[in-house]
C-alpha positions in Angstrom: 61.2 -24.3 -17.3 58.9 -22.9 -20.0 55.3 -21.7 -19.0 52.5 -23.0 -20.7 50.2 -20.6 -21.8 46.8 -21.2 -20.3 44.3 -22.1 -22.8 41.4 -19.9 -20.6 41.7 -16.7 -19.5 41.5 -16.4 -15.4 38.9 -13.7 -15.3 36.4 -16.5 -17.4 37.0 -19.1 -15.2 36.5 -16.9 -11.6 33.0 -15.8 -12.9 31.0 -19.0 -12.2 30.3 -18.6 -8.3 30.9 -22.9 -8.3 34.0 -22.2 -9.5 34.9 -19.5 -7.1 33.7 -22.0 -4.8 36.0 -24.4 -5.7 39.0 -22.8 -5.7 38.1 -21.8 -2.1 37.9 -25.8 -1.0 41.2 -26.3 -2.9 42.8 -23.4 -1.5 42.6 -25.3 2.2 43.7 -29.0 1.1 43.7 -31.0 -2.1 40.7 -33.0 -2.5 39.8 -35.9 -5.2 36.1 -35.4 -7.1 34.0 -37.4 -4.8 35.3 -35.4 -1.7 34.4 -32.4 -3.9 31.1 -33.4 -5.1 28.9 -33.2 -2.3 29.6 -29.7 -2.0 27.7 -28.6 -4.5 23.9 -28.7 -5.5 24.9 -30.4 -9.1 26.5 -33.9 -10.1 29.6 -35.1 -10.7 30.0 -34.7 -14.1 29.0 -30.9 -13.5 31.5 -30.7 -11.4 34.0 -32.0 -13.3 33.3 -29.8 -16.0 33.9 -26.8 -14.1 37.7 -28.7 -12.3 38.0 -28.9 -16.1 37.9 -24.7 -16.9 40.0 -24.1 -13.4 42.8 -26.3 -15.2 42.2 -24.5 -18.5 43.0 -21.5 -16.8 45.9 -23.2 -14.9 44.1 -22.2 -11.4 44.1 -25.7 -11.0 46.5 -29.2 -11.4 45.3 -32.5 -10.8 47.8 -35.8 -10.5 46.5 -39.4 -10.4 47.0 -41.3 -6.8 46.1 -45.1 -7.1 42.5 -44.7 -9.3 41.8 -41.3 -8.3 42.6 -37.9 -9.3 43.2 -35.1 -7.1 43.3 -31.7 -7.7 45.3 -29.1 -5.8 44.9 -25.1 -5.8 47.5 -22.9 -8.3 47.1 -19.7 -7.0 49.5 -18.2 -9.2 47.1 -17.1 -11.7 45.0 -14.9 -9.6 47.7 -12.4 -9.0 46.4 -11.1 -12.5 43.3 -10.6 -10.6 45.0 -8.9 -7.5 46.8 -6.7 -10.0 43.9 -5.2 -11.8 41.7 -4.9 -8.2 44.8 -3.3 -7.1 45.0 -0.9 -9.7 41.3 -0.1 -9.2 41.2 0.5 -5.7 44.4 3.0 -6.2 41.6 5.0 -9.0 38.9 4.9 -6.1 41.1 6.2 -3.4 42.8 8.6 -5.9 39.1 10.0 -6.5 37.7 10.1 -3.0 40.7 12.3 -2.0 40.2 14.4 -5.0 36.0 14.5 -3.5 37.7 15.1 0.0 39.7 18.0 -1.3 36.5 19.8 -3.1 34.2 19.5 0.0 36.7 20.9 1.9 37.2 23.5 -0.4 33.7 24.3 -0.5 33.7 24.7 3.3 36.0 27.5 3.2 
């Protein structure tokens, strides 16, 4: 199976706080645009537009039940996101031992 390279990068798509949002009420079931609509202080084509830069970014996948479309959480791209947090809190922690170690120094 070949992966598709997604056409938006993850860290764009997480910065809209509707689309953070989003991804939180796909993250607990999958829901089709009208369930997901009245969630939010905009319309449904707003909406849509954002469901549209989640899939650009492969956060989200959508498949066609009967007339609707429902879209489902991929959580796979946010482990990009885990991975550089991660590596950031290892810096602070790195640097609040090296504080640590000074103060205590400076006690002595």
């Amino acid at each position: 199976m070949s992966q598709v390279s997604p056409l938006r990068d993850v860290f764009d798509a997480i910065a809209d706080p509707s689309r953070r949002r989003l991804i939180r009420l796909l993250s607990e079931k999958e829901m089709p645009l009208h369930e997901l609509t009245p969630q939010f202080p905009m319309g449904r084509t707003a909406v849509s537009k954002h469901l549209t830069i989640l899939k650009e970014a492969g956060l989200v996948h959508d498949r066609k039940v009967g007339r609707e479309t429902r879209f489902r959480l991929n959580a796979a791209p946010l482990r990009e996101v885990q991975d550089w947090v991660a590596f950031y809190s290892q810096y602070w922690t790195a640097n609040m031992q090296r504080l640590s170690q000074l103060l205590e120094e400076e006690e002595e």
